[in-house]
Every structure is written in structure tokens, then in C-alpha cells.
C-alpha positions as CSV (number, residue, x, y, z in Angstrom):
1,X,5.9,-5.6,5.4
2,X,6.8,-2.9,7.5
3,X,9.3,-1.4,4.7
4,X,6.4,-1.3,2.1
5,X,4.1,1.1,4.3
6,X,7.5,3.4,5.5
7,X,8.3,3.6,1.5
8,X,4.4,4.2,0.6
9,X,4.3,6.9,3.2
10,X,7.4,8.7,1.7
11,X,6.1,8.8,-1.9
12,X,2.6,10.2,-0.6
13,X,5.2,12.5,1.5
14,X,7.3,13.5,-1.4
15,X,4.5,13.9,-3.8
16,X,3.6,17.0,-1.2
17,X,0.9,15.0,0.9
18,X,0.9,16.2,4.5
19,X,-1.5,13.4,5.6
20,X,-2.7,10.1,5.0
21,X,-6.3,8.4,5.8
22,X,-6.3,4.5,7.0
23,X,-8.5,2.2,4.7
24,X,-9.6,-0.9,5.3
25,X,-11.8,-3.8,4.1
26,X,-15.0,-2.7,5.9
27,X,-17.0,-5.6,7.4
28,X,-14.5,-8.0,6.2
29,X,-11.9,-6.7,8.2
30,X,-11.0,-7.6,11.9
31,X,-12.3,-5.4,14.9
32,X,-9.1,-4.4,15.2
33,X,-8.3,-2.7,11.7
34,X,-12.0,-1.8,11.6
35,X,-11.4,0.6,14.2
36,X,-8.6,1.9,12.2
37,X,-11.7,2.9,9.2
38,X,-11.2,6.3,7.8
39,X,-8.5,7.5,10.6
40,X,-6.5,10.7,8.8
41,X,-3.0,10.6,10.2
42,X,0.1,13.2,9.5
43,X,2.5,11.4,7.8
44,X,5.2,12.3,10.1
45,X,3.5,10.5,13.3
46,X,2.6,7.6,10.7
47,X,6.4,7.2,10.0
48,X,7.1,7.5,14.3
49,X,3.8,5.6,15.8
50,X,3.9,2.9,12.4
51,X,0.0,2.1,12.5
52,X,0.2,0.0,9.7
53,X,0.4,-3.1,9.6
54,X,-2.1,-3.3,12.9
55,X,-0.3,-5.6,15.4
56,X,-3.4,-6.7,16.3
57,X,-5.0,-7.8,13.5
58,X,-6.6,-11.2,13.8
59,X,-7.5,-11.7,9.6
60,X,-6.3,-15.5,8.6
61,X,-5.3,-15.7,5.5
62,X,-6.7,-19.4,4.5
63,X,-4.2,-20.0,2.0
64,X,-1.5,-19.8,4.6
65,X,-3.0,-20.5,7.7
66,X,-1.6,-17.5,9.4
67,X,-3.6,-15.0,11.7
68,X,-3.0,-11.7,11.5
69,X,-1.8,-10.7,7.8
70,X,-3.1,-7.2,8.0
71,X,-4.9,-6.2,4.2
72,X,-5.3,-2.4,5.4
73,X,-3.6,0.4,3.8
74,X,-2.8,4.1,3.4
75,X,-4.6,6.7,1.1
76,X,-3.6,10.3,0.2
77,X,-5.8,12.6,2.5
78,X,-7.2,15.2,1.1
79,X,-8.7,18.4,3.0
């Protein structure tokens, strides 16, 4: 899964994005990717520090039975 938000980042990168803002489920999301809500990140620390997925996301996916499949995701920022 990590792949998918490098190769994400890279296309907001390439299409001449300089930053990206963290988006979440709202109140359906864990505390932990809730606290992550709205944060605007360079892209080039998003690539080193790899926010996404949150390690510590606690969201269990019934179908699976697994905690922590993280549902957040990046957005183009724009200032």
C-alpha cells in the first residue's frame, strides 16, 4: 500500500503540485488518522517522513477482520 501513496504523490508532484493536504473519513475514522484531518504537507517530506498509510491506525475492516487498514488519503493542496 505503501507504493500506491509514493506513486500518487509523484503524479500530484509531476502535475506541478508542491503540496498535498491529508483527508480522512471524519468521525468515522480512528483517533489516530483523525488527527491527521486537513494536515497540508510538501510533497517532498511526504515522499521522506511517508505519513500515509498511518501506522497507527486502529480502523477494522469487518470484512477481513484486520485492524488497522488505513482509508485516508492525499489531496492536491491548493494555496
Amino acid at each position: 500500500m505503501e507504493l500506491f501513496f509514493e506513486i500518487k504523490l509523484k503524479q500530484y508532484q509531476s502535475s506541478g503540485f508542491e503540496s498535498v493536504e491529508i483527508i480522512t473519513c471524519g468521525e468515522q475514522s480512528c483517533p489516530s488518522c483523525q488527527k491527521l484531518e486537513g494536515k497540508v504537507i510538501n510533497i517532498t517530506d511526504a515522499l521522506a517522513i511517508k505519513p500515509l498509510p498511518c501506522k497507527d491506525c486502529t480502523f477494522d475492516l469487518e470484512s477481513v477482520n484486520e485492524i488497522g487498514w488505513c482509508r485516508c488519503a492525499y489531496g492536491p493542496h491548493i494555496s
